[in-house]
VEXFI-225603 format. One record per residue (C-alpha): residue in one letter; z, x, y. Coordinates in Angstrom, 3 decimals. Example, Ala and Ser with C-alpha at 12.3 -4.5 7.8 and 13.67 -1.06 7.14 Angstrom:
<sites>
{"A" {7.800 12.300 -4.500}}
{"S" {7.140 13.670 -1.060}}
</sites>
This chain:
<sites>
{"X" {-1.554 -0.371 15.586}}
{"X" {2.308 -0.223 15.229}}
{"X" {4.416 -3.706 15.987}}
{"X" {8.387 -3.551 16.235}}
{"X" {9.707 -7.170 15.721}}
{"X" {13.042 -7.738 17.451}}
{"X" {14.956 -10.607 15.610}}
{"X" {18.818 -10.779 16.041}}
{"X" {19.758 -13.984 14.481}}
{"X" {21.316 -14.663 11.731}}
{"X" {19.979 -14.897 7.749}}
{"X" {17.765 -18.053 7.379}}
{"X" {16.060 -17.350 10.947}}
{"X" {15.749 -13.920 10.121}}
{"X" {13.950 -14.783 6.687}}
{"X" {11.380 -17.206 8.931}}
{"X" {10.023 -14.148 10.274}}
{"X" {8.350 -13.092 7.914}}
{"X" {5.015 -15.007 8.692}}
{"X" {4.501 -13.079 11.880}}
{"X" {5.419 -9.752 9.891}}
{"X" {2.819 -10.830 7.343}}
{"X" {-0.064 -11.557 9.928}}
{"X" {0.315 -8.619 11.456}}
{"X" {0.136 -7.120 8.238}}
{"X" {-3.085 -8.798 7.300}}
{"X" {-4.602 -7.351 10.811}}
{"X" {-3.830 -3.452 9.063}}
{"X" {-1.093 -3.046 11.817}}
{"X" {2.128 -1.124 10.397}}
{"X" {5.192 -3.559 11.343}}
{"X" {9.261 -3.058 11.693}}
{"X" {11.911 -5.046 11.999}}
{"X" {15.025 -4.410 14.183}}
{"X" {18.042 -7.120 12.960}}
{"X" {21.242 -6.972 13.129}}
{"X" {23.787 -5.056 10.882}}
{"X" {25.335 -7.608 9.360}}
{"X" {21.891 -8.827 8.217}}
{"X" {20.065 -5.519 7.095}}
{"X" {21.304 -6.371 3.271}}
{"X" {18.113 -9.094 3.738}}
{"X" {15.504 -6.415 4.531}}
{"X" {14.763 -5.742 0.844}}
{"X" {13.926 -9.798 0.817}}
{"X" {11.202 -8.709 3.337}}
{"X" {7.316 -8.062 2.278}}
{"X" {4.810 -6.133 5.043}}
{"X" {7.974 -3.886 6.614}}
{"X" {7.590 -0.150 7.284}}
{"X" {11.096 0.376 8.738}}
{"X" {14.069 -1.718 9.503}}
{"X" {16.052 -0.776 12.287}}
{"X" {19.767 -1.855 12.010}}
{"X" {21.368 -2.925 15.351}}
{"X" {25.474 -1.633 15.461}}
{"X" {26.260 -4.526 17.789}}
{"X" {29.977 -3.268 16.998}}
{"X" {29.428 0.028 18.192}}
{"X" {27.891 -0.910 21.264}}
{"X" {30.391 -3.050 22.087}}
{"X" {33.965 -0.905 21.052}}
{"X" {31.918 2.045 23.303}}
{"X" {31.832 -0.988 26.044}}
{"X" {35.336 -1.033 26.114}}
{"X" {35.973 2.433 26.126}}
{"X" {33.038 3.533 29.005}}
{"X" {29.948 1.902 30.302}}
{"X" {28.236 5.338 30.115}}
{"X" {29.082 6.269 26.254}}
{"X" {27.504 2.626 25.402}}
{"X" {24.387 3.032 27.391}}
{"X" {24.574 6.700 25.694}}
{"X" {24.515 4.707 22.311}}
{"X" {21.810 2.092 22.945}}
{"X" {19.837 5.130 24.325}}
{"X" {20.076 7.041 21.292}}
{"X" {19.231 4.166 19.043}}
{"X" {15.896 3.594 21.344}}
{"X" {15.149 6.585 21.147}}
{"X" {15.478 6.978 16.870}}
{"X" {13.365 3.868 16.403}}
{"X" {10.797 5.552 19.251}}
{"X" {11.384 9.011 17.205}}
{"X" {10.364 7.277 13.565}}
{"X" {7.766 4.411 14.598}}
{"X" {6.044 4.498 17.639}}
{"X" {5.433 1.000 19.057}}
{"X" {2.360 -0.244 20.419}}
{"X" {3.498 -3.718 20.733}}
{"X" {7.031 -5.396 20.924}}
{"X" {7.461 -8.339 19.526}}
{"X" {10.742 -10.215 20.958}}
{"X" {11.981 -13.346 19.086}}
{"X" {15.407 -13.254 20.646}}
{"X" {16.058 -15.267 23.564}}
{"X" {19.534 -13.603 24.210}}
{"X" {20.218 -10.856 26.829}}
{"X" {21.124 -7.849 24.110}}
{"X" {17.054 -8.729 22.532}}
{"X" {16.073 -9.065 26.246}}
{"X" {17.359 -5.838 27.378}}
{"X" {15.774 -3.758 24.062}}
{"X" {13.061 -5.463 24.250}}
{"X" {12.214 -4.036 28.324}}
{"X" {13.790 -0.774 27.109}}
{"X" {11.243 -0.476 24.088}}
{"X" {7.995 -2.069 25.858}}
{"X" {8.267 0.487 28.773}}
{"X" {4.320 1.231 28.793}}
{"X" {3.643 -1.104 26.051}}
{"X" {2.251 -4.694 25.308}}
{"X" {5.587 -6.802 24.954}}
{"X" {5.577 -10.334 23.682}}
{"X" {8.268 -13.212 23.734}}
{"X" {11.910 -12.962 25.622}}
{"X" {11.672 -10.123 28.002}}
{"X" {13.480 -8.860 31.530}}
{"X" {11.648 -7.627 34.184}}
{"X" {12.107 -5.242 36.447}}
{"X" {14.851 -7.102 38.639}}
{"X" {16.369 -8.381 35.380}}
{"X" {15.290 -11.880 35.330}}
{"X" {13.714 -13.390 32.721}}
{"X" {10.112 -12.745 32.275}}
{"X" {8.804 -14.557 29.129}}
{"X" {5.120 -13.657 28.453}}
{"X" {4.434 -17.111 27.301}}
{"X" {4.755 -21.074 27.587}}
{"X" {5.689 -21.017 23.696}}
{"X" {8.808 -18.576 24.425}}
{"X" {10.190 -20.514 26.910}}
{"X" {9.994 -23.848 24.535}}
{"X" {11.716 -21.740 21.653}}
{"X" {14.767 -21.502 24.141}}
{"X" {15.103 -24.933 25.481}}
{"X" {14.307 -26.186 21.891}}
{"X" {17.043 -23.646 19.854}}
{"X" {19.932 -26.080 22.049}}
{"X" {17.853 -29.644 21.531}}
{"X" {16.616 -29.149 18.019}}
{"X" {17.034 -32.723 17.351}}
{"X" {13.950 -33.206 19.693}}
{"X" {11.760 -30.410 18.506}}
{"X" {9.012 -31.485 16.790}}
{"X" {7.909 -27.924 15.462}}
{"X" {9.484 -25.776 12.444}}
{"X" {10.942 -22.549 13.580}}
{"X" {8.340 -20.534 11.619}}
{"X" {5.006 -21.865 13.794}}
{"X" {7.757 -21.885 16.534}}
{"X" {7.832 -18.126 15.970}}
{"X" {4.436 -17.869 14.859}}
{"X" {3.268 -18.855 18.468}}
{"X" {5.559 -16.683 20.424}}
{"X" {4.432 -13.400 18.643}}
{"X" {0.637 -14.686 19.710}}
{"X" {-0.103 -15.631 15.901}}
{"X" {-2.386 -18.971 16.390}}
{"X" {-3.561 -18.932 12.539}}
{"X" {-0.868 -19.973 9.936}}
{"X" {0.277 -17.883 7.971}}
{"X" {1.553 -18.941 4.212}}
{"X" {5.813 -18.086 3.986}}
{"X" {5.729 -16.036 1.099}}
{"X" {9.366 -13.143 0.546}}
{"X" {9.265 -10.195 -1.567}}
{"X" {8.271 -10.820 -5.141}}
{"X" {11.574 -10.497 -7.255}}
{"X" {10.664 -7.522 -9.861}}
{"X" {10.560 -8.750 -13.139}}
{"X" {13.016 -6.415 -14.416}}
{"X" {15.641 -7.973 -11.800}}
{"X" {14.601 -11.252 -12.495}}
{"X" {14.985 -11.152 -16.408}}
{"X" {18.793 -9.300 -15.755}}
{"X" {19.816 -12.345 -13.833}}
{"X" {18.400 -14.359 -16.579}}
{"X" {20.397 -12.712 -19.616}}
{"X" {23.371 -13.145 -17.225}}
{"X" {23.076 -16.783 -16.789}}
{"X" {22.350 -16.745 -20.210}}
{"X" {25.413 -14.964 -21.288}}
{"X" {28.080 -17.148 -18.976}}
{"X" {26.578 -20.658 -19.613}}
{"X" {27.064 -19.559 -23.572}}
{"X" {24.701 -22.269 -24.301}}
{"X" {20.775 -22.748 -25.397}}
{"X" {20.093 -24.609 -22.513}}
{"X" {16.340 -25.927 -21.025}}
{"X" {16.846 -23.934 -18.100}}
{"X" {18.847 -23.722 -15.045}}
{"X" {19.378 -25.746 -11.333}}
{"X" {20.433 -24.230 -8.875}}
{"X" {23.435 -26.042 -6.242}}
{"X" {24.170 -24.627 -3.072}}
{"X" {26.958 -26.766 -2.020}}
{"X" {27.939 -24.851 1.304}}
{"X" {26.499 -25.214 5.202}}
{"X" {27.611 -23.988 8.555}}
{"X" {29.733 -27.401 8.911}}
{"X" {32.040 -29.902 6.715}}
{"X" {29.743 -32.154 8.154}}
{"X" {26.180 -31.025 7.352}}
{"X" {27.825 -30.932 3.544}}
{"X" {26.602 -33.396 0.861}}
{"X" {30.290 -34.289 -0.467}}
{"X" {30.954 -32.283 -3.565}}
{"X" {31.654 -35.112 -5.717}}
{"X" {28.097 -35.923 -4.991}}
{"X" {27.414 -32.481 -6.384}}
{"X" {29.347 -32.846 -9.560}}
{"X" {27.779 -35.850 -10.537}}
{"X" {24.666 -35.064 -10.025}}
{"X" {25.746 -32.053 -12.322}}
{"X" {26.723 -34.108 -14.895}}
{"X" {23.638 -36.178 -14.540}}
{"X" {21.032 -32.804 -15.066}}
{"X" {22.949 -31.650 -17.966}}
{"X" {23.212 -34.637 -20.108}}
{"X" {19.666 -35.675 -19.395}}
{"X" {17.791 -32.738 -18.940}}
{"X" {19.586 -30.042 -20.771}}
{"X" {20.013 -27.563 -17.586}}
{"X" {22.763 -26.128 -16.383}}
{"X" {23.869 -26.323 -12.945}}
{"X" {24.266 -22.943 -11.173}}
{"X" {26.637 -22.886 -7.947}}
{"X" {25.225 -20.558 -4.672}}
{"X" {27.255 -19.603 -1.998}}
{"X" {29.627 -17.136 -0.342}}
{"X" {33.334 -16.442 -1.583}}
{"X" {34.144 -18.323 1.778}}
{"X" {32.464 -21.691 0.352}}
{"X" {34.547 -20.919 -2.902}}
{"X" {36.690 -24.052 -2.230}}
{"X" {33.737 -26.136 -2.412}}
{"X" {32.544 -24.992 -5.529}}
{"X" {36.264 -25.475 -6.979}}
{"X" {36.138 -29.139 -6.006}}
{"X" {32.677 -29.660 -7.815}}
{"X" {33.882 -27.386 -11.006}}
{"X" {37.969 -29.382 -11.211}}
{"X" {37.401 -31.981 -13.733}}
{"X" {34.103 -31.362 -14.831}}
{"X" {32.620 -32.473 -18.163}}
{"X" {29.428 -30.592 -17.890}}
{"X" {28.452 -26.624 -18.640}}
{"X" {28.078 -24.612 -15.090}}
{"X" {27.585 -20.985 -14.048}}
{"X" {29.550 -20.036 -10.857}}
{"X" {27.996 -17.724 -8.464}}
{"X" {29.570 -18.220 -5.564}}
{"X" {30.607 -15.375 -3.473}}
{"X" {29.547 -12.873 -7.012}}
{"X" {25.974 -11.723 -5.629}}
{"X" {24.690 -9.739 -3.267}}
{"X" {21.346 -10.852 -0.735}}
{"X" {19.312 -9.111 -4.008}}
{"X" {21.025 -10.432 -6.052}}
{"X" {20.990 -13.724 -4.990}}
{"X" {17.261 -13.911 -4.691}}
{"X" {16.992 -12.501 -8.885}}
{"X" {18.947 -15.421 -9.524}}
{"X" {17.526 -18.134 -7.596}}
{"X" {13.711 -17.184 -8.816}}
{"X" {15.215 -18.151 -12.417}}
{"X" {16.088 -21.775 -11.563}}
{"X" {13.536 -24.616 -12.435}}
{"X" {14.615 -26.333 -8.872}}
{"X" {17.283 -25.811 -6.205}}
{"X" {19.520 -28.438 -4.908}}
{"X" {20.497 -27.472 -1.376}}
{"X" {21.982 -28.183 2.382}}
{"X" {20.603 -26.704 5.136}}
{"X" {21.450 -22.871 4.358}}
{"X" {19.784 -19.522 4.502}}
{"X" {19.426 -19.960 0.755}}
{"X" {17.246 -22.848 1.085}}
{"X" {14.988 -20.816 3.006}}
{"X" {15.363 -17.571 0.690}}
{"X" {14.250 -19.787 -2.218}}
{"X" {11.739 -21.344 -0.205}}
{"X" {10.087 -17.620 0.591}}
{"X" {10.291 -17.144 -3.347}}
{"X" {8.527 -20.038 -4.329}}
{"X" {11.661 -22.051 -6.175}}
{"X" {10.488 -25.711 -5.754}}
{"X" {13.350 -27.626 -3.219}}
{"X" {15.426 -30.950 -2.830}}
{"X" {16.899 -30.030 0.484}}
{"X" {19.285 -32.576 2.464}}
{"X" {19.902 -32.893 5.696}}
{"X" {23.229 -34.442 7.541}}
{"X" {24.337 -35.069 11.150}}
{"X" {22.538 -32.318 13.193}}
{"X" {20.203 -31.000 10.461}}
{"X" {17.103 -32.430 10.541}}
{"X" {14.091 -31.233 8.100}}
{"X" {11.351 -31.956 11.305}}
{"X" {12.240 -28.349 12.691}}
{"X" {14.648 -26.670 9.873}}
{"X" {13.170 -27.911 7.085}}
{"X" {11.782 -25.224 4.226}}
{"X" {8.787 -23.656 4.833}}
{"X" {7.523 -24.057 2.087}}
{"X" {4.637 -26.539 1.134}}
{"X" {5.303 -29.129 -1.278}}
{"X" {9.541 -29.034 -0.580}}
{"X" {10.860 -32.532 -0.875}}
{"X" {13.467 -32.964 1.687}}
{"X" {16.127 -36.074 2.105}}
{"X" {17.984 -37.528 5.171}}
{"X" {20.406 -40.381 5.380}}
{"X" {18.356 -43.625 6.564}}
{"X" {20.886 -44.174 9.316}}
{"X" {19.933 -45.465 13.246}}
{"X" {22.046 -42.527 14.278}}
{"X" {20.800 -39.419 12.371}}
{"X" {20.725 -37.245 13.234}}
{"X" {23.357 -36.505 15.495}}
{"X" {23.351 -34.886 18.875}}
{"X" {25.125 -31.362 19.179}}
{"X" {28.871 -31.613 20.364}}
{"X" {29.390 -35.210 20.511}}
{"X" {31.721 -36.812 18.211}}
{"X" {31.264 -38.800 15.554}}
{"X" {31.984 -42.636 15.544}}
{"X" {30.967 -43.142 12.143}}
{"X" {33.642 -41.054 10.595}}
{"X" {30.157 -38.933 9.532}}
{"X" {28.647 -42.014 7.126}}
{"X" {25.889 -40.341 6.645}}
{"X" {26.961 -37.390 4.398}}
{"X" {27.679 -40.794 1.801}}
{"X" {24.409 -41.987 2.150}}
{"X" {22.485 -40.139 0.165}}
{"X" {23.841 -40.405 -3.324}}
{"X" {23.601 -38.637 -6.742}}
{"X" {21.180 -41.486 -8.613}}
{"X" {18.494 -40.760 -5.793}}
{"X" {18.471 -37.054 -6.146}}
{"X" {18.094 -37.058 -10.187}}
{"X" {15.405 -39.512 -9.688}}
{"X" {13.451 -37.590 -7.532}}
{"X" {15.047 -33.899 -9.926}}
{"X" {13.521 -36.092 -13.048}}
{"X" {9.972 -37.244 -11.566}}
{"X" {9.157 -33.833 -10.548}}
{"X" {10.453 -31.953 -13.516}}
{"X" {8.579 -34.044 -15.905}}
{"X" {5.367 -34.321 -13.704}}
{"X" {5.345 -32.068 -10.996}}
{"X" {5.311 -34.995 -8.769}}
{"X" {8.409 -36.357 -6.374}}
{"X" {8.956 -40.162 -7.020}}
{"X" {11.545 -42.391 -7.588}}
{"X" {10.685 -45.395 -9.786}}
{"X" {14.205 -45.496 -11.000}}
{"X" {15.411 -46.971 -7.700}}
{"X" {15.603 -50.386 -6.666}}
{"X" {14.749 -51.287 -2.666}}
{"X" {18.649 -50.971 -1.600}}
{"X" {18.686 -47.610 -3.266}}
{"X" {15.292 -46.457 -1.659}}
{"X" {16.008 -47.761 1.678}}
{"X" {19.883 -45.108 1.450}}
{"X" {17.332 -41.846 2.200}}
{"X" {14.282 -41.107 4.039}}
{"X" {12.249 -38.935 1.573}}
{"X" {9.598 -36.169 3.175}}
{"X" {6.843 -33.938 1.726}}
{"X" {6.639 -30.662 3.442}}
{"X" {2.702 -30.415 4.606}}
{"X" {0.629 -28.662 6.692}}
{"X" {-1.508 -30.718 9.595}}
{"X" {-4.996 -29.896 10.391}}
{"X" {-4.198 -27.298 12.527}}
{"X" {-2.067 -25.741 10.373}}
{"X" {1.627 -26.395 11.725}}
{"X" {3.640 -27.585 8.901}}
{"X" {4.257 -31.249 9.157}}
{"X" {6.424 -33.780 6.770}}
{"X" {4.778 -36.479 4.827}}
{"X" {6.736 -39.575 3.976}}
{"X" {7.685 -40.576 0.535}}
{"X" {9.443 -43.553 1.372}}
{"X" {7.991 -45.519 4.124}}
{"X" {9.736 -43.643 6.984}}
{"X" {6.438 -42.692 8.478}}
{"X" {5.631 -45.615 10.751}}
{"X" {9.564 -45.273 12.170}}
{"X" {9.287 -44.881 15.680}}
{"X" {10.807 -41.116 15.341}}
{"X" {8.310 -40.136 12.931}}
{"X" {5.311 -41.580 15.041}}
{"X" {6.928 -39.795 18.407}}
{"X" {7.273 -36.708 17.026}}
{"X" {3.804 -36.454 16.384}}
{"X" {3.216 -37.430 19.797}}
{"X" {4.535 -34.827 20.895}}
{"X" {3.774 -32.363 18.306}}
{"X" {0.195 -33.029 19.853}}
{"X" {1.102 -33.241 23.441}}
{"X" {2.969 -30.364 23.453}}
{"X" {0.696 -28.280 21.753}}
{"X" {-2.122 -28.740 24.243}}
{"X" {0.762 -28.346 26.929}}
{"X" {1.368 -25.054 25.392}}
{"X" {-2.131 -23.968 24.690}}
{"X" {-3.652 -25.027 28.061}}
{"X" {-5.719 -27.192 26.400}}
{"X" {-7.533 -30.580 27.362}}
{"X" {-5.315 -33.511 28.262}}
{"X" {-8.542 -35.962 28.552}}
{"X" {-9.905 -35.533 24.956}}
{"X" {-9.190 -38.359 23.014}}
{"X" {-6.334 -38.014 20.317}}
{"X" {-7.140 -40.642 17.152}}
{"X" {-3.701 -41.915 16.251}}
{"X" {-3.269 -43.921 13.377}}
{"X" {-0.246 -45.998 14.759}}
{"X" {1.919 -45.988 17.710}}
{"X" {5.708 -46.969 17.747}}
{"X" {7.194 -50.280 18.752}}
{"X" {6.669 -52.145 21.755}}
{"X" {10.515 -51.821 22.346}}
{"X" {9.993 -48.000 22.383}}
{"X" {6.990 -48.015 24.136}}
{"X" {8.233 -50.106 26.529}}
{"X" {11.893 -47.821 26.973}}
{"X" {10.157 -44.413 26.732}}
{"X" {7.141 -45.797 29.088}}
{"X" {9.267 -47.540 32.005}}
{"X" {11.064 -43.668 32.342}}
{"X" {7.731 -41.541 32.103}}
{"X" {6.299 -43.676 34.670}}
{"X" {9.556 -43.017 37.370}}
{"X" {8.997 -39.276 36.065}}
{"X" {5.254 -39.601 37.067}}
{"X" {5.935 -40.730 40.175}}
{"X" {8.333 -38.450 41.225}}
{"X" {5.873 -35.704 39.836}}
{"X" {3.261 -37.166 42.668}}
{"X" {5.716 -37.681 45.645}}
{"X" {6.726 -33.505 44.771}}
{"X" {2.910 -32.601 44.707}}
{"X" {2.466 -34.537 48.006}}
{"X" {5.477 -32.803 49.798}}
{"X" {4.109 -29.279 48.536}}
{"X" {1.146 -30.126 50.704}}
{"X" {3.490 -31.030 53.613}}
{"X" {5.403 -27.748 52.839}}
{"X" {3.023 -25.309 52.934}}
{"X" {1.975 -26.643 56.594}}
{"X" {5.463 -27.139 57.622}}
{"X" {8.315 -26.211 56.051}}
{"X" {11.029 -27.481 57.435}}
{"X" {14.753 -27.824 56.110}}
{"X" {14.586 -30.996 55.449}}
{"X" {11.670 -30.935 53.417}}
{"X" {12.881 -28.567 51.919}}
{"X" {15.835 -30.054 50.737}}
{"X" {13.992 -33.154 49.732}}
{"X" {11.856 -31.299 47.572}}
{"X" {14.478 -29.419 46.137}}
{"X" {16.340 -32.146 45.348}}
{"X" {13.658 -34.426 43.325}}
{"X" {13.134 -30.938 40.839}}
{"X" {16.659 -32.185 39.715}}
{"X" {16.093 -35.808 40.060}}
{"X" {13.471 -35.085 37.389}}
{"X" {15.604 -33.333 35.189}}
{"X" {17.534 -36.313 35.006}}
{"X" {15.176 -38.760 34.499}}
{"X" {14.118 -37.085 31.610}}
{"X" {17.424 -36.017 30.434}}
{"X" {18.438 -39.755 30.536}}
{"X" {16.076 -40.131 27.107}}
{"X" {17.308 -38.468 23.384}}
{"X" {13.455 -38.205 23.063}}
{"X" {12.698 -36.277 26.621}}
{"X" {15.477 -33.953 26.493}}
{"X" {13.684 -30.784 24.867}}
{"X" {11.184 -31.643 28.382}}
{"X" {13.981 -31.898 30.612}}
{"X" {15.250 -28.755 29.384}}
{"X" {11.747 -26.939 29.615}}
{"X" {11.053 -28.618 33.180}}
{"X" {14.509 -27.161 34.612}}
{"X" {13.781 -23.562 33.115}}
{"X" {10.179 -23.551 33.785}}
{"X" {10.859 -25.047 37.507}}
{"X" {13.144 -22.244 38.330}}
{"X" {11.549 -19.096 37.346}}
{"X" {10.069 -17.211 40.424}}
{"X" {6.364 -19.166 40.952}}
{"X" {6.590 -19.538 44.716}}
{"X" {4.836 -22.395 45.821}}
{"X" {1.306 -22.401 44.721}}
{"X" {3.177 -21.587 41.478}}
{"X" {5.493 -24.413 41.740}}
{"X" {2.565 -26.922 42.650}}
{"X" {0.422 -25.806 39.417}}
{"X" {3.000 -26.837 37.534}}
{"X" {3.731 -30.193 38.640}}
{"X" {0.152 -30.725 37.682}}
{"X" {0.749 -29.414 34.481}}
{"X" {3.526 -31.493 34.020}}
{"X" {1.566 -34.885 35.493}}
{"X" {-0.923 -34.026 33.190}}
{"X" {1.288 -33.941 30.376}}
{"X" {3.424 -37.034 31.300}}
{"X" {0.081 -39.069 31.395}}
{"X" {-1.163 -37.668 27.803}}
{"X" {2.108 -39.523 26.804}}
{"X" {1.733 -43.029 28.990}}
{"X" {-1.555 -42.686 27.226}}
{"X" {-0.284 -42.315 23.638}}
{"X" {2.394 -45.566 24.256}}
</sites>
């Protein structure tokens, strides 16, 4: 069995395939990879890949402008070289966007495609429930209560987990980026941490002061010597945590390749790190993680996939942060976290393998939420608390839903019972409940016109009906904690079911909506 995996995002998502590309491994199927260009310095990073399959997104697109017919000539021809070297019998499509949609129909002509796809008429066709949450959950990640891994996982069909485990760095590679640390720190050090200082955003950036005294902190009391990740584009950064320093510190910023950069990160004792592709490249190799997460970041769905990762968040009512709305706090939170907590945690686990924080008093401990990367029992990775954030309302409701939705997702039985150890607040309960019951109802009056429809369907009805599909929408929309359903009601609501369709899943979506009156 041959599977082609179609993933055109960018490095850290591209990494967090490698789960499905190891299951399908495990099954003795012989898997590639198409990515794009700019990304195909990662597929050495990759274990359980035949052939990688470099998209020229720029060539497609320079032929656009030239002549329709020369760019469909091109995407032919590269079709028809991936068809020529590695016959597919399945397609795999992670990619909700139209370029993955459109290879994906143009490689599963005859074949088993799962994930995004077209069909014939071009509309979307995804060939599961779990696809069409990926999409609606990519824009409202800061209601997604599922890592991007089992997220991907479930699209490609993969219901067993599947350990996150890169390409082992050869030893020979490994012990050259050694001697080279080795060489610029000029010292006899006890080792090396690693600091990747950069992110997508000034605002998801734990200030580099923070950085360089947490620096100072390792070196004098640990004897290791901070190593700086990160492209020559984050340079500026790592200038600002190197201008004035008082401690030893190797600068690789913007000096490695994607090889490279893995050599060197499997020689740090521990890697100090925003939410960045190289937190999830170090998490693949095994490099043990204090990850922290600021305004949008959140370690619920990004977090490292790696079991045992400690990751930190600013203990703030408004963290994190919706996407595109402004920030009225003049972004507190990246000052939240500070350099004392991090060593503590650095120290504890460095001198027993364990994350704690006995150092800190209960103003200190109360500045981050601290969480455990875990898997639950049905093997989705979950976050443990570390500091008492676990009974928070968020914590509890993402469970909730973790639950709900997977039985949502799965088909499975609403009615059997699901043992929860706590439920949130009676303010919550109470905020959350009053809108799932106006959501319920409207679910009812839609099922009841349906009926009415399908023995006369008049335009008025029809209008009516119409009309409470967006009413819906906006109850749920109305709720921070409802908006990844709002978003999967509205696309699920408007692909092309017809009416029986339509009327299946408001019952799906009653059923649903009472698991969660239930669980309040």
């Amino acid at each position: 069995m041959n599977v082609l995996v179609i993933n055109l995002t960018r490095f850290g998502d591209l990494l967090q395939t490698q789960p499905v590309l190891s299951s399908f491994a495990a099954r003795q199927a012989a898997t590639s990879l198409v990515c794009l260009k700019n990304f195909f310095g990662a597929a050495p990073l990759l274990r359980d890949v035949d052939f990688v399959f470099p998209l020229p997104g720029a060539t497609f697109l320079s032929a656009a402008e030239r002549d329709w017919k020369e760019a469909l000539g091109h995407f032919e021809n590269y079709c028809l070289e991936i068809e020529k070297k590695f016959k597919p019998d399945i397609v795999v499509n992670l990619t909700p966007s139209i370029p993955a949609r459109l290879l994906a129909m143009r490689l599963g002509r005859g074949r088993e495609v799962r994930g995004f796809a077209l069909d014939e008429f071009g509309f979307n066709a995804d060939t599961s429930a779990w696809a069409a949450f990926l999409q609606v959950a990519s824009v409202n990640r800061g209601a997604s209560p599922f890592n991007v891994v089992d997220l991907f996982r479930k699209v490609a069909g993969i219901d067993e987990a599947v350990p996150f485990r890169l390409s082992d760095v050869e030893e020979g590679e490994k012990n050259k980026a050694l001697q080279k640390l080795k060489n610029e720190s000029g010292l006899n050090a006890a080792g090396f941490i690693g600091f990747q200082p950069g992110a997508s955003e000034e605002r998801r950036r734990w200030p580099a002061d923070y950085f360089s005294k947490l620096g100072k902190m390792v070196w004098e009391r640990l004897h290791l010597v901070p190593v700086l990740f990160g492209t020559e584009s984050e340079s500026q950064v790592g200038q600002q945590i190197l201008t004035g320093q008082d401690f030893p510190c190797v600068n690789l910023m913007g000096r490695t390749d994607l090889s490279g950069l893995g050599a060197a990160l499997s020689c740090m004792k521990l890697l100090v790190t925003n939410d960045t592709g190289t937190m999830h490249l170090a998490a693949g190799l095994g490099v043990p993680l204090v990850s922290i997460f600021l305004a949008t970041a959140q370690p619920f769905d990004t977090g490292p996939a790696r079991e045992g990762s400690l990751s930190l968040e600013p203990d703030i009512v408004c963290h994190p942060c919706s996407f595109g709305v402004p920030c009225e706090q003049e972004h507190a939170c990246r000052h939240k976290i500070k350099a004392d907590s991090v060593f503590g945690y650095i120290e504890s686990y460095l001198n027993c393998g364990k994350w704690k924080n006995n150092q800190l008093d209960d103003t200190d401990r109360s500045a981050a939420r601290a969480w455990l990367a875990v898997r639950d029992e049905k093997g989705f990775l979950d976050l443990a608390s570390l500091s008492g954030h676990g009974v928070s309302d968020r914590a509890v409701w993402i469970r909730i839903q973790r639950e709900a939705y997977r039985r949502f997702l799965d088909m499975e039985d609403f009615e059997r019972p699901f043992i929860m150890d706590r439920k949130p607040s009676v303010l919550f309960c109470n905020e959350i409940g009053n809108t799932l019951d106006e959501i319920s109802a409207l679910l009812f009056l839609m099922i009841k016109q349906a009926v009415l429809l399908a023995k006369a369907p008049t335009e008025s009805l029809k209008t009516g009906f119409l009309a409470n599909i967006q009413k819906i929408q906006d109850k749920m929309s109305e709720k921070t904690e409802l908006s990844v359903l709002g978003s999967l009601w509205i696309f699920q609501s408007q692909q092309q079911l017809g009416l029986e369709g339509l009327v299946n899943l408001l019952k799906k979506y009653s059923a649903l909506v009472s698991f969660f009156k239930r669980c309040l």
